[in-house]
N, CA, C and O atoms as a printed pandas DataFrame, in Angstrom:
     atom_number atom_name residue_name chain_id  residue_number  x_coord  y_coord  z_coord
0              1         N          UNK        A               1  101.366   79.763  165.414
1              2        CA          UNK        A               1  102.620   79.778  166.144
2              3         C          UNK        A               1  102.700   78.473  166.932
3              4         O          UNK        A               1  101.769   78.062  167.625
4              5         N          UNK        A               2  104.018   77.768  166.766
5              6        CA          UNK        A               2  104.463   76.615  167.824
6              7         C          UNK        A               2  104.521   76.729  168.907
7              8         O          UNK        A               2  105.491   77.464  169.093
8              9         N          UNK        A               3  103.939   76.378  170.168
9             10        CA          UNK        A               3  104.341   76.306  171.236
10            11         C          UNK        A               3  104.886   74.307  171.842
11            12         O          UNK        A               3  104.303   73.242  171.639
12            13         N          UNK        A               4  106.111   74.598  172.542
13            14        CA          UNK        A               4  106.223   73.337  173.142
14            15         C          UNK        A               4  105.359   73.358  174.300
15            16         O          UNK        A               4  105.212   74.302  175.076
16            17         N          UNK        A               5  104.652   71.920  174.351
17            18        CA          UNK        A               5  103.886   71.562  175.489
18            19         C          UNK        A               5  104.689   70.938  176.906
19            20         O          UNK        A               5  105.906   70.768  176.979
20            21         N          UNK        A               6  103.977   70.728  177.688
21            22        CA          UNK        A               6  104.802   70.749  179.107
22            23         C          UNK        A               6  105.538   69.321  178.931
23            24         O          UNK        A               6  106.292   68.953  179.832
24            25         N          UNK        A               7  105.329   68.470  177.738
25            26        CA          UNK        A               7  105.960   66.798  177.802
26            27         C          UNK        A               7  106.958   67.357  176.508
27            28         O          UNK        A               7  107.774   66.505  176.155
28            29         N          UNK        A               8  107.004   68.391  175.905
29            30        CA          UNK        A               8  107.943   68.716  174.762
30            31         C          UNK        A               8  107.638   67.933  173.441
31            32         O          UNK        A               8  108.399   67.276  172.730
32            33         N          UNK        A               9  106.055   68.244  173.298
33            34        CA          UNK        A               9  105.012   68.323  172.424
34            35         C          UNK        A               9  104.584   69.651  171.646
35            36         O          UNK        A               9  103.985   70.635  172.081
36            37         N          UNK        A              10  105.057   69.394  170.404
37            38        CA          UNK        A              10  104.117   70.603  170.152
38            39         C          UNK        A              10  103.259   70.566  169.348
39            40         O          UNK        A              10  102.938   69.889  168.371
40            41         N          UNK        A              11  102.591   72.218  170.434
41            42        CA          UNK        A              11  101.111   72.439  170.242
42            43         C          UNK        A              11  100.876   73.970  169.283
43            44         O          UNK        A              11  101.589   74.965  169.418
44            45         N          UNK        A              12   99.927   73.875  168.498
45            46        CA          UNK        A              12   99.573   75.329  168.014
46            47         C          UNK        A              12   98.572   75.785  168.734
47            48         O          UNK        A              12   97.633   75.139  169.199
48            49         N          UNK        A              13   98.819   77.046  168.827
49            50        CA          UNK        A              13   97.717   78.148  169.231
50            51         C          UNK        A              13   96.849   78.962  168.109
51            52         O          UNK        A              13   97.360   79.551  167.157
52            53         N          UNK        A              14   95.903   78.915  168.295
53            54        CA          UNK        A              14   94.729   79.650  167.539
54            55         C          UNK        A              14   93.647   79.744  168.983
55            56         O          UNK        A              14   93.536   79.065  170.003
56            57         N          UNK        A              15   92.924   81.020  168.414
57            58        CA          UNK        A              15   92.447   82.258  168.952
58            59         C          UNK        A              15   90.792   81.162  169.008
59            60         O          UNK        A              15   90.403   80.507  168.040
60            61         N          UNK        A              16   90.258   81.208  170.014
61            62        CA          UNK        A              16   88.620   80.361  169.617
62            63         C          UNK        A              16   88.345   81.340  170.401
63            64         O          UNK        A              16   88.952   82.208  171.029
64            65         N          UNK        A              17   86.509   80.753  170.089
65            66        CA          UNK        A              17   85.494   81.721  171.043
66            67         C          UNK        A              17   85.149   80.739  172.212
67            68         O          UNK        A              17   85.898   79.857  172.631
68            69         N          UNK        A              18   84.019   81.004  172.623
69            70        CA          UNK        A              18   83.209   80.703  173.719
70            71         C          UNK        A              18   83.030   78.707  172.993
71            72         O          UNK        A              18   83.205   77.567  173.424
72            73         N          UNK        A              19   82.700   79.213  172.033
73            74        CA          UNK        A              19   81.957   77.758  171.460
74            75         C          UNK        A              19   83.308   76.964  171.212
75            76         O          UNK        A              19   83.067   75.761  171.311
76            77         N          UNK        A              20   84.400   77.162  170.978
77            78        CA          UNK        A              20   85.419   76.421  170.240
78            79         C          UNK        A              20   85.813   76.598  169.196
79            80         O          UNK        A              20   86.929   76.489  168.687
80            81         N          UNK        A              21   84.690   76.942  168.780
81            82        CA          UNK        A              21   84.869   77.644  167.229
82            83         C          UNK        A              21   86.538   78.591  166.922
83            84         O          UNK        A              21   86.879   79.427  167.758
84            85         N          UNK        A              22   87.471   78.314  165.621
85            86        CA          UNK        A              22   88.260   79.283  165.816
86            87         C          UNK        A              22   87.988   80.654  165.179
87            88         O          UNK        A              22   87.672   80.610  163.990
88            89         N          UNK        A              23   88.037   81.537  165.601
89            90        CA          UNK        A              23   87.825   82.904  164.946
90            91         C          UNK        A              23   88.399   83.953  164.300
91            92         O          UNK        A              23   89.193   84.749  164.801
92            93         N          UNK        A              24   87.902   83.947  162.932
93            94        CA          UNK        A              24   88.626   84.611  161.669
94            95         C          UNK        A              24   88.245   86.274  161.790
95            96         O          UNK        A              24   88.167   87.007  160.804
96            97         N          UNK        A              25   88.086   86.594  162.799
97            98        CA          UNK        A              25   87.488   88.151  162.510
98            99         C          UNK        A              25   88.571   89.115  163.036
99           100         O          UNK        A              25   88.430   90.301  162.736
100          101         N          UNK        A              26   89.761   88.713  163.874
101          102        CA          UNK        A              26   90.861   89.630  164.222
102          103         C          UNK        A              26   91.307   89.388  162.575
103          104         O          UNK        A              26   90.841   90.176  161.752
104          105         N          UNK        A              27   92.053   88.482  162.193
105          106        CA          UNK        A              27   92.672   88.262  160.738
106          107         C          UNK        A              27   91.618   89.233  159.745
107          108         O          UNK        A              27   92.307   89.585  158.787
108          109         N          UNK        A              28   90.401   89.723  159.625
109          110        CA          UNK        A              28   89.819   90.039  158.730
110          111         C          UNK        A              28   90.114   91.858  158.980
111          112         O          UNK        A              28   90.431   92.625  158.071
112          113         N          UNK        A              29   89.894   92.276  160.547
113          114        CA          UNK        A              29   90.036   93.143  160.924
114          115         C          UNK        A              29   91.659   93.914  160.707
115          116         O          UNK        A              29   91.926   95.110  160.819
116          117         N          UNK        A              30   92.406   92.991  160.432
117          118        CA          UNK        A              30   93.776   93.680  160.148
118          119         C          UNK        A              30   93.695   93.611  158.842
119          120         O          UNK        A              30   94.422   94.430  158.278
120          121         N          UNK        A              31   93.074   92.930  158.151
121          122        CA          UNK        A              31   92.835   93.073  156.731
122          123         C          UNK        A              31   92.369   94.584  155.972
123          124         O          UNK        A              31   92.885   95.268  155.088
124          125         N          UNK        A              32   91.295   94.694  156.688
125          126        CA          UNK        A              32   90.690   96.164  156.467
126          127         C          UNK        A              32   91.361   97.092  157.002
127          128         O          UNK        A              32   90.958   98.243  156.837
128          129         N          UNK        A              33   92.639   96.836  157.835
129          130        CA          UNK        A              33   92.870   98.027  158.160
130          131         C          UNK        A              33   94.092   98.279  157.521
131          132         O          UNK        A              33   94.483   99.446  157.521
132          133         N          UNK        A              34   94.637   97.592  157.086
133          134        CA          UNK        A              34   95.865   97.576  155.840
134          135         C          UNK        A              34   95.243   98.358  154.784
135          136         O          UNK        A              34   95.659   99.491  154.543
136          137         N          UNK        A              35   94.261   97.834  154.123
137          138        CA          UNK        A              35   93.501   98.263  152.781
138          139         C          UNK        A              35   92.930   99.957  153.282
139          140         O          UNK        A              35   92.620  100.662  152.322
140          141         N          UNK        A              36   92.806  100.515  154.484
141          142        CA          UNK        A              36   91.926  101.875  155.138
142          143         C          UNK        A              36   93.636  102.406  155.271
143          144         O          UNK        A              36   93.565  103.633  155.331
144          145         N          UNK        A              37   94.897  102.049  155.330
145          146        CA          UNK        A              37   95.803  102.929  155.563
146          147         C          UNK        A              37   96.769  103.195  154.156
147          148         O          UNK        A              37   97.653  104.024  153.937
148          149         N          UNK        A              38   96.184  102.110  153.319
149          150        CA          UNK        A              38   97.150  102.449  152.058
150          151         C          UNK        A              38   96.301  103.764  151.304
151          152         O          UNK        A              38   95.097  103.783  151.047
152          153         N          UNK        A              39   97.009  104.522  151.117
153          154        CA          UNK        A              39   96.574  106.122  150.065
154          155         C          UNK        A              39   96.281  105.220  148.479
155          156         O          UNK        A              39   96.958  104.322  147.978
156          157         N          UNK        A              40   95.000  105.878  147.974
157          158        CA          UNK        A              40   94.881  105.211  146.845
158          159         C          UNK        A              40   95.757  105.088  145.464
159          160         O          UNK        A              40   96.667  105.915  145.519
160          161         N          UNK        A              41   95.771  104.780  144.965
161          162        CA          UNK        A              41   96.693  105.062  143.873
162          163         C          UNK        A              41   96.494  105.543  142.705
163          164         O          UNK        A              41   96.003  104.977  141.728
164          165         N          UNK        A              42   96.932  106.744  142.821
165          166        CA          UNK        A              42   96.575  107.924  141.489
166          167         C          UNK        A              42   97.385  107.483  140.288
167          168         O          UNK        A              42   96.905  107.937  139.250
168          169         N          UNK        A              43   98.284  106.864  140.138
169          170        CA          UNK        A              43   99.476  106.943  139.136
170          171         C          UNK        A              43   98.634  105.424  138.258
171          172         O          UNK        A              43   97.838  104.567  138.640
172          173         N          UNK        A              44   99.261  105.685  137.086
173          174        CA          UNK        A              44   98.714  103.792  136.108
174          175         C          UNK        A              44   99.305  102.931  136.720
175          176         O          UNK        A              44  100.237  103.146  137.496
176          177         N          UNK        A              45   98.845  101.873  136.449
177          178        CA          UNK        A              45   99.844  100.648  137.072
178          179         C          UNK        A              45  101.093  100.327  136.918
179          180         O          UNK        A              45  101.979  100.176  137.759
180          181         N          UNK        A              46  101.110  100.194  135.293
181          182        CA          UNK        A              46  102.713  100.533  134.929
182          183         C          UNK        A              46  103.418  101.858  135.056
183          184         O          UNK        A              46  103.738  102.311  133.957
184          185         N          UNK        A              47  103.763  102.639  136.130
185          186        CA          UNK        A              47  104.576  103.388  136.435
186          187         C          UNK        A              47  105.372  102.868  137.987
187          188         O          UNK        A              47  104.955  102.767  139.140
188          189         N          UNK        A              48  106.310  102.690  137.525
189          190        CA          UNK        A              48  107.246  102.436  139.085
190          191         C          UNK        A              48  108.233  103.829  139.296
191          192         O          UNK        A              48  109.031  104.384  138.541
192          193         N          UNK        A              49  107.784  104.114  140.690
193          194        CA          UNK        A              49  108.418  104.886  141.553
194          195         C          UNK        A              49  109.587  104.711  141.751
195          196         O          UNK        A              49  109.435  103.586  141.275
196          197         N          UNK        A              50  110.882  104.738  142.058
197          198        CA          UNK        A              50  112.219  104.190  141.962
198          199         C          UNK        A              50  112.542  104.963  143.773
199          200         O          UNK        A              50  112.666  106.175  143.946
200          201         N          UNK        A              51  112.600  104.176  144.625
201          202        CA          UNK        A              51  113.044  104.765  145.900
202          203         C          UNK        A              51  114.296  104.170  146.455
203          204         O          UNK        A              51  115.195  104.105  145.617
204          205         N          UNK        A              52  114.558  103.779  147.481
205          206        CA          UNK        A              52  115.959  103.279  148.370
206          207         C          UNK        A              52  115.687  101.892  148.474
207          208         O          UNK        A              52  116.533  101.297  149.142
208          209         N          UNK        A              53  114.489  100.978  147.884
209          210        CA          UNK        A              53  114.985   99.615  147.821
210          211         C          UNK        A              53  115.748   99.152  147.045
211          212         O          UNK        A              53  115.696   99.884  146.056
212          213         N          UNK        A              54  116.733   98.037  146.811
213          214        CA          UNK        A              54  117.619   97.248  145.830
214          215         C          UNK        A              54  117.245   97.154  144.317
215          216         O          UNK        A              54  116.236   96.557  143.943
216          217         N          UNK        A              55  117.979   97.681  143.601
217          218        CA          UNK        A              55  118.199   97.955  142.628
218          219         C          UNK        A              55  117.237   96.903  142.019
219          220         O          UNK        A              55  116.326   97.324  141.307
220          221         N          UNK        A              56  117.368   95.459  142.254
221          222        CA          UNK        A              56  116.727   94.315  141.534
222          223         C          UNK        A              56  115.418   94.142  142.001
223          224         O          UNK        A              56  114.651   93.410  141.376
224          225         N          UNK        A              57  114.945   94.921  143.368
225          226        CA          UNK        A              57  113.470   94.856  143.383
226          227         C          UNK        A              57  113.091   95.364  142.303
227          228         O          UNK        A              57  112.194   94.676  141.817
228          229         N          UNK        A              58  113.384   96.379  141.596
229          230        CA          UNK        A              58  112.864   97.283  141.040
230          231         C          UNK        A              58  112.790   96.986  139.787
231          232         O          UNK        A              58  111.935   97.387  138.997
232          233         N          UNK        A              59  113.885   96.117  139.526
233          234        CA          UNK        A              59  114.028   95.724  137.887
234          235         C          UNK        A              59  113.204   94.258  137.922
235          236         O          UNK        A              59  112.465   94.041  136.962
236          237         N          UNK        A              60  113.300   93.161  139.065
237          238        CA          UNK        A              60  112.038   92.254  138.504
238          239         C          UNK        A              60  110.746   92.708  138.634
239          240         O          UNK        A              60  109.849   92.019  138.150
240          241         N          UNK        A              61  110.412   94.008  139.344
241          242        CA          UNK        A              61  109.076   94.206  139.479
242          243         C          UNK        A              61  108.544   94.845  137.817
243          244         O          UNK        A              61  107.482   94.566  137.260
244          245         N          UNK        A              62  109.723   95.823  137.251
245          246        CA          UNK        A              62  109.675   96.081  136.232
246          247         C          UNK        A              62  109.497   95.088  134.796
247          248         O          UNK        A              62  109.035   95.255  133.668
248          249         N          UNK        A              63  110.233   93.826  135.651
249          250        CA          UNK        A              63  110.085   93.046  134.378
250          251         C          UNK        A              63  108.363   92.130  134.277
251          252         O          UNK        A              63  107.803   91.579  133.329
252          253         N          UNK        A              64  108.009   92.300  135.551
253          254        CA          UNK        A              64  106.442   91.676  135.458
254          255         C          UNK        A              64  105.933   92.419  134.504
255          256         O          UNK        A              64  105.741   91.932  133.390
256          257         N          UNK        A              65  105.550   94.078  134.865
257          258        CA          UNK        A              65  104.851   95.021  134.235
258          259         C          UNK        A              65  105.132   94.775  133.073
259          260         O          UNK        A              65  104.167   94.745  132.308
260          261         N          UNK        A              66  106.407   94.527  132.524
261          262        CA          UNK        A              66  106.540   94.839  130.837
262          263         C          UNK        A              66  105.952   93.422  130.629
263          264         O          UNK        A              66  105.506   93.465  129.482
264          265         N          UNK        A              67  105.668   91.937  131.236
265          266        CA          UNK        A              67  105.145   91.236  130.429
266          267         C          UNK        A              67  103.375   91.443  130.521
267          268         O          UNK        A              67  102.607   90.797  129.807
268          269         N          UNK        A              68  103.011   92.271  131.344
269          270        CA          UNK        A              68  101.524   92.141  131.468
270          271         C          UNK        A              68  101.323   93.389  130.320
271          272         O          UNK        A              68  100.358   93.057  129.631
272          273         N          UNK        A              69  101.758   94.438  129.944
273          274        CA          UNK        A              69  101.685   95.825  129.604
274          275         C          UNK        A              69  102.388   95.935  128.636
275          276         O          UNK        A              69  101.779   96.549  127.760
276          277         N          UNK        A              70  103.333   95.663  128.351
277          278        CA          UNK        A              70  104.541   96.088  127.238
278          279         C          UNK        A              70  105.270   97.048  127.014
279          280         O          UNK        A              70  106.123   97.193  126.139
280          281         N          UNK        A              71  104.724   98.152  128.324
281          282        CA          UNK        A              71  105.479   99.485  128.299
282          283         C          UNK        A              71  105.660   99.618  129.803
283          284         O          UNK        A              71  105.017   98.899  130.568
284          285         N          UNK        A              72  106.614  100.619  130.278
285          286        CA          UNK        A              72  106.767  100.892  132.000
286          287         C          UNK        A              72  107.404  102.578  131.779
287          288         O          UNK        A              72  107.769  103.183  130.771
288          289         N          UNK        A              73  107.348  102.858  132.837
289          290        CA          UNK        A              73  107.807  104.308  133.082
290          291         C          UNK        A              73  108.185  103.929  134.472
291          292         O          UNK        A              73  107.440  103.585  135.390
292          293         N          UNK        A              74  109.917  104.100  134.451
293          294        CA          UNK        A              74  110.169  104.016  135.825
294          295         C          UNK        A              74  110.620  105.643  136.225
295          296         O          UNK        A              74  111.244  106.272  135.370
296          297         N          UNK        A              75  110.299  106.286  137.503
297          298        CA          UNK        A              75  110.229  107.912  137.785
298          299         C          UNK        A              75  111.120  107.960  138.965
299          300         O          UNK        A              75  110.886  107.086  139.800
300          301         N          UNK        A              76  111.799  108.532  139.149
301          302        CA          UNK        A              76  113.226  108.568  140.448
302          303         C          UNK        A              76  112.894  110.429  140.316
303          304         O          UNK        A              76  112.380  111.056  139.390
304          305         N          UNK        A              77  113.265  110.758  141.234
305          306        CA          UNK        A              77  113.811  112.638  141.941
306          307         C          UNK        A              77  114.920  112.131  142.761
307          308         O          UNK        A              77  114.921  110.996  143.236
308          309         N          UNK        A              78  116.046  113.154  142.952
309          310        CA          UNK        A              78  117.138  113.581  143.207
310          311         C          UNK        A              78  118.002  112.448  143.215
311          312         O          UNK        A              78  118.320  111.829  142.200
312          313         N          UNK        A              79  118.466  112.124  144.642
313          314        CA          UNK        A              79  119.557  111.012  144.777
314          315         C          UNK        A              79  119.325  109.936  144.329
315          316         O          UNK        A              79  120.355  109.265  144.391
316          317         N          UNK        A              80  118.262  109.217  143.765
317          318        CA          UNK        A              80  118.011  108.311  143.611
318          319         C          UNK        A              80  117.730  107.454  141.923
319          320         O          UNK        A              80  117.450  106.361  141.432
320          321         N          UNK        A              81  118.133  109.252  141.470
321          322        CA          UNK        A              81  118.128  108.769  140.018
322          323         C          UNK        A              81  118.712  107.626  138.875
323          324         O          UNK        A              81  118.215  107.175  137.843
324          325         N          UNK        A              82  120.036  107.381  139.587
325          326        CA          UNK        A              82  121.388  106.934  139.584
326          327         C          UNK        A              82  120.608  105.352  139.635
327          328         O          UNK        A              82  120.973  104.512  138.813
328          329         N          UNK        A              83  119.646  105.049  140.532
329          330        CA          UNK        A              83  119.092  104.271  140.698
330          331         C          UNK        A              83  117.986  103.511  139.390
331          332         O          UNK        A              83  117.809  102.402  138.885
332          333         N          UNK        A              84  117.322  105.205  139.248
333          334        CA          UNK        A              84  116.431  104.743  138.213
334          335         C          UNK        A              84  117.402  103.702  136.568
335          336         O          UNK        A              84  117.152  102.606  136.065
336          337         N          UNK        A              85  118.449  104.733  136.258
337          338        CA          UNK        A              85  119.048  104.780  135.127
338          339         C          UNK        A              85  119.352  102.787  135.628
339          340         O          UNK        A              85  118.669  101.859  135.195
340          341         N          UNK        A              86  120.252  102.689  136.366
341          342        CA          UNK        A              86  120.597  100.828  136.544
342          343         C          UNK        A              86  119.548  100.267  136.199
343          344         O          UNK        A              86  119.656   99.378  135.354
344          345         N          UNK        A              87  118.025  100.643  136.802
345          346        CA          UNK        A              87  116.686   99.460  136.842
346          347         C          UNK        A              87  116.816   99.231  135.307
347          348         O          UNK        A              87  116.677   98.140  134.755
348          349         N          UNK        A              88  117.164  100.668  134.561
349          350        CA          UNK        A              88  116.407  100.862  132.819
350          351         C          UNK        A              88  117.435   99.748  132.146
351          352         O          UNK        A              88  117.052   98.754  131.530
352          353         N          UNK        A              89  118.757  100.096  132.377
353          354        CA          UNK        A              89  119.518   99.104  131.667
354          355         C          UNK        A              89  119.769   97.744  132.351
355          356         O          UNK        A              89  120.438   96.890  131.770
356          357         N          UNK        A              90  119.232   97.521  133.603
357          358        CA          UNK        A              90  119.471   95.507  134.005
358          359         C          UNK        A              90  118.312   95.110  133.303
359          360         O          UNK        A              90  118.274   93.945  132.910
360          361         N          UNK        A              91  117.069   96.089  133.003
361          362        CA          UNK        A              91  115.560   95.612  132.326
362          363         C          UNK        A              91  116.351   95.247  130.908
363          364         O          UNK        A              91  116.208   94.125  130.422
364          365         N          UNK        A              92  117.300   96.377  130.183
365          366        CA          UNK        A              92  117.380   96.501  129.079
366          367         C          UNK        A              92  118.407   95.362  128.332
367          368         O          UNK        A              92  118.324   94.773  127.254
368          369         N          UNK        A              93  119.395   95.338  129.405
369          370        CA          UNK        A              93  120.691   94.867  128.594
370          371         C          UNK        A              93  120.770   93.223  129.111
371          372         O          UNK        A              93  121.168   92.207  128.541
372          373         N          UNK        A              94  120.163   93.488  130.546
373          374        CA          UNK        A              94  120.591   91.645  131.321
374          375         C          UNK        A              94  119.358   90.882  131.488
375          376         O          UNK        A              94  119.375   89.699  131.148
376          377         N          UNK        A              95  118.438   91.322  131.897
377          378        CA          UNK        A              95  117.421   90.408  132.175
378          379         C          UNK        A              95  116.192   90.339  131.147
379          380         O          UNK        A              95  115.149   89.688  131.203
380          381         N          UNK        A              96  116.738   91.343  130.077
381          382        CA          UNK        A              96  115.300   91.327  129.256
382          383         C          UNK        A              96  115.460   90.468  127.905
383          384         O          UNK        A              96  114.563   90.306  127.078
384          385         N          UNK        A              97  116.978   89.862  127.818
385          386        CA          UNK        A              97  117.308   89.376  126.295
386          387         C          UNK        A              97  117.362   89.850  125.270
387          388         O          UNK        A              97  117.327   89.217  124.214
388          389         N          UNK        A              98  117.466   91.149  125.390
389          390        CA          UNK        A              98  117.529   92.255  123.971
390          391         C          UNK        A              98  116.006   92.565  123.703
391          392         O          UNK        A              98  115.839   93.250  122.694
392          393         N          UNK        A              99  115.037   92.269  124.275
393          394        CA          UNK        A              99  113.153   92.231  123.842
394          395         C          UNK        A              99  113.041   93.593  124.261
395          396         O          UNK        A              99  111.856   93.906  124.141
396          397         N          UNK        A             100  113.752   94.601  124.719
397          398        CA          UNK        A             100  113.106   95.383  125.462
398          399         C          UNK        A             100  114.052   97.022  125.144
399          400         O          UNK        A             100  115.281   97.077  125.155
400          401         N          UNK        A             101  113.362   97.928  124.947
401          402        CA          UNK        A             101  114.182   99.264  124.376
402          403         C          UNK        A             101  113.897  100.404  125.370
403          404         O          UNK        A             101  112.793  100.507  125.906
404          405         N          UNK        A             102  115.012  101.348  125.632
405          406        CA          UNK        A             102  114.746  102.408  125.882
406          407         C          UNK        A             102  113.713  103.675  124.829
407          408         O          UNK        A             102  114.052  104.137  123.739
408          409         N          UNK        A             103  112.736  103.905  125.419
409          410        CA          UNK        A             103  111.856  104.700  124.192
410          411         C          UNK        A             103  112.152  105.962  124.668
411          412         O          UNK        A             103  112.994  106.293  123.832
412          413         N          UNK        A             104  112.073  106.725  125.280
413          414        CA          UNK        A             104  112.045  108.006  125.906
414          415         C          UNK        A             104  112.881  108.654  127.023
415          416         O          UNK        A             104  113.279  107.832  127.847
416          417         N          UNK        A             105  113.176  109.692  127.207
417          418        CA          UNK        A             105  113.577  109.997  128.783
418          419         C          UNK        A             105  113.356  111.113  129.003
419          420         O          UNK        A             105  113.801  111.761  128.055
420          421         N          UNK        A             106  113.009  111.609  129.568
421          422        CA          UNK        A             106  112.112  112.951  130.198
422          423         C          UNK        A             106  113.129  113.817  131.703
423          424         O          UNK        A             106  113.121  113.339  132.837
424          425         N          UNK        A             107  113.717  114.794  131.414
425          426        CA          UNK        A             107  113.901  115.360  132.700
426          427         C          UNK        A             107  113.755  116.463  132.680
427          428         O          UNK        A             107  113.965  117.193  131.711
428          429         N          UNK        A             108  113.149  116.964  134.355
429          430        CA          UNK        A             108  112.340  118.116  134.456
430          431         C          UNK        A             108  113.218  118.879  136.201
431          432         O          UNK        A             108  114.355  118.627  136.599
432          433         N          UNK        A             109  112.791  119.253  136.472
433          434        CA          UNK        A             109  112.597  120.080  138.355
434          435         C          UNK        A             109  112.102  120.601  138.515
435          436         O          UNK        A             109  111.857  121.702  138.022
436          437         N          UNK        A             110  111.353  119.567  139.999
437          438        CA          UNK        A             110  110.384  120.140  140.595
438          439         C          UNK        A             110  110.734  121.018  141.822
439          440         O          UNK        A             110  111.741  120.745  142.475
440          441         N          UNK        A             111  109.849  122.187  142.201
441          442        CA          UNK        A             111  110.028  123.025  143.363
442          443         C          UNK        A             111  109.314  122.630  144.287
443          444         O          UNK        A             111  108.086  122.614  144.203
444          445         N          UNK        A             112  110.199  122.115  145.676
445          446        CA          UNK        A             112  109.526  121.320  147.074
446          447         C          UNK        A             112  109.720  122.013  147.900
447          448         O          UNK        A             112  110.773  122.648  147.862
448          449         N          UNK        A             113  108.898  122.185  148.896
449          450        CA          UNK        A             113  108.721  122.785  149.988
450          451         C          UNK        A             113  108.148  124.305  149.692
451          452         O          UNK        A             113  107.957  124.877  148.619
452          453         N          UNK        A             114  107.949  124.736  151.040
453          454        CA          UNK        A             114  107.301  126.216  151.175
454          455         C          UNK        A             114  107.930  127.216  152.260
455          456         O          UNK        A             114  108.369  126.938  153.376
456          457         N          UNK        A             115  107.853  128.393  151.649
457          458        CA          UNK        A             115  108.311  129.335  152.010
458          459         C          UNK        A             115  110.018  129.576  152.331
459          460         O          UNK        A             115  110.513  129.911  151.254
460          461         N          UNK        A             116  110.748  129.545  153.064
461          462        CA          UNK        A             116  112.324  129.936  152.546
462          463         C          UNK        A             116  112.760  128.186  152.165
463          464         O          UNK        A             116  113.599  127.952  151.295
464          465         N          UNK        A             117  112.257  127.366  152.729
465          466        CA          UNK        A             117  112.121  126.108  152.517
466          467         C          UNK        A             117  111.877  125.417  150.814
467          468         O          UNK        A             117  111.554  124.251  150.588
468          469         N          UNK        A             118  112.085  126.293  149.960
469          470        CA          UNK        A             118  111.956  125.837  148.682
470          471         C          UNK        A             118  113.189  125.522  148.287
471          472         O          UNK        A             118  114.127  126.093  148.844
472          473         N          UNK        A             119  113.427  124.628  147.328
473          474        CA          UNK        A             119  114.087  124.033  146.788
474          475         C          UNK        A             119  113.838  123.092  145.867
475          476         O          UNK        A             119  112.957  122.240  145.975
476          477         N          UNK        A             120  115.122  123.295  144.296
477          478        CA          UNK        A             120  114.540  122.295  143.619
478          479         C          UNK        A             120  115.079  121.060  143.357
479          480         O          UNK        A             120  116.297  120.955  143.502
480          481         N          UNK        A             121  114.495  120.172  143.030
481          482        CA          UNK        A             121  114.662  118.864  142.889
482          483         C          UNK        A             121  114.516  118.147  141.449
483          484         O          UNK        A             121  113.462  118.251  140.822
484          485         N          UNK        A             122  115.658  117.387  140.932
485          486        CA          UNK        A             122  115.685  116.966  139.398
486          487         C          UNK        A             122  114.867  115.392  139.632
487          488         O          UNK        A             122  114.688  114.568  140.529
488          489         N          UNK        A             123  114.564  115.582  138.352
489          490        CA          UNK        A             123  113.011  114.028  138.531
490          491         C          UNK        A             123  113.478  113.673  136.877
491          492         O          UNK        A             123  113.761  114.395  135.921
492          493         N          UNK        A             124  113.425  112.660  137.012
493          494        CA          UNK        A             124  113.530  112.052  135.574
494          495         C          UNK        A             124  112.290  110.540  135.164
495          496         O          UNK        A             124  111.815  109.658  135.880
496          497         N          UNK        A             125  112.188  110.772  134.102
497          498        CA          UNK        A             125  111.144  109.472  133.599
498          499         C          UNK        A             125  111.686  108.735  132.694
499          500         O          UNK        A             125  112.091  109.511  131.829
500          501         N          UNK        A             126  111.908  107.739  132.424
501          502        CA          UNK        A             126  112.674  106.841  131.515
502          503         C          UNK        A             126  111.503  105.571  131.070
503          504         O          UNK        A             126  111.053  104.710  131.825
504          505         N          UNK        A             127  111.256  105.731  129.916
505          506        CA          UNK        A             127  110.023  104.796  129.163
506          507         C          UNK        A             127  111.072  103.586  128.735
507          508         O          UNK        A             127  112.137  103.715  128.130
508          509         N          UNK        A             128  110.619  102.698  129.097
509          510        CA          UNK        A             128  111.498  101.111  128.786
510          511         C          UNK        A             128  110.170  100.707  127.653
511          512         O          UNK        A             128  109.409  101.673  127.599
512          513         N          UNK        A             129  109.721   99.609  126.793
513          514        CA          UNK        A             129  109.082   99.227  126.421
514          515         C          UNK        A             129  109.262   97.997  125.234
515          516         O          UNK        A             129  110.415   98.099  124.816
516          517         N          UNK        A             130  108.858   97.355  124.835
517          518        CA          UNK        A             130  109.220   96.384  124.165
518          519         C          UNK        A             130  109.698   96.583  122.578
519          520         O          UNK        A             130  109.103   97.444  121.930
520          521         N          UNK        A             131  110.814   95.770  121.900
521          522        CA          UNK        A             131  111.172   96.450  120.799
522          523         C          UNK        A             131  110.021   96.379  119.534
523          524         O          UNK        A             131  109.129   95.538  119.430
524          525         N          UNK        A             132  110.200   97.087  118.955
525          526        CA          UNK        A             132  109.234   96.648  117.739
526          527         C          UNK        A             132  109.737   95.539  116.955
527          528         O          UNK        A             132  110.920   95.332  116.685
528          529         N          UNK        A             133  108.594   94.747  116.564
529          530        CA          UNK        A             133  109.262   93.631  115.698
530          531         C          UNK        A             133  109.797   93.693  114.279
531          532         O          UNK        A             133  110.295   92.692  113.763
């Protein structure tokens, strides 16, 4: 971080010890604690979750996966499905150059919550993957 100095100089701040030395162990310590609060990840790599970020996060993140993998499964429940279906066709129709096909689509409902609190919820899976040659 910049700070202006008292002649309207500026100076950076970093964290030292006793010796002068600057010290990397707060930076390491927020490190580990990022990596101790993320829940591990049960799902494959290529599966994207489809939630309330922008439509185009979702479709360039999608378009990495299909070049490392060649297949994706993007998965949306309720309001947000509407969402999933756009990622499948900006992957399919605009940003992929025709390389890339709808293979599958899967819809199911799931039952959430407990006790009078149940209710169900529509979930869909949509397999994008590369065309055959």
């Amino acid at each position: 971080m910049a700070i202006k100095g008292s002649q309207g100089q500026q100076t950076s701040r970093t964290d030292s010890n006793s010796d002068g030395n600057i010290s990397h162990a707060s930076r390491e310590e927020t490190t580990e604690r990022r990596q101790e609060d993320r829940p591990s990840r049960t799902s494959p790599p290529n599966h994207i979750f489809v939630g309330k970020k922008p439509v185009m996060s979702y479709a360039m993140s999608a378009m990495v996966q299909l070049a490392q993998s060649g297949e994706i499964v993007l998965k949306a429940r309720g309001m947000v499905i509407s969402r999933a279906v756009d990622v499948a066709e900006i992957v399919t129709k605009r940003l992929g150059n025709n390389n890339f096909e709808v293979r599958n689509i899967r819809i199911d409902t799931e039952r959430l919550g407990e006790g009078d609190d149940i209710r169900n919820v529509s979930t869909i899976e949509i397999v994008v993957s590369k065309k055959a040659s």
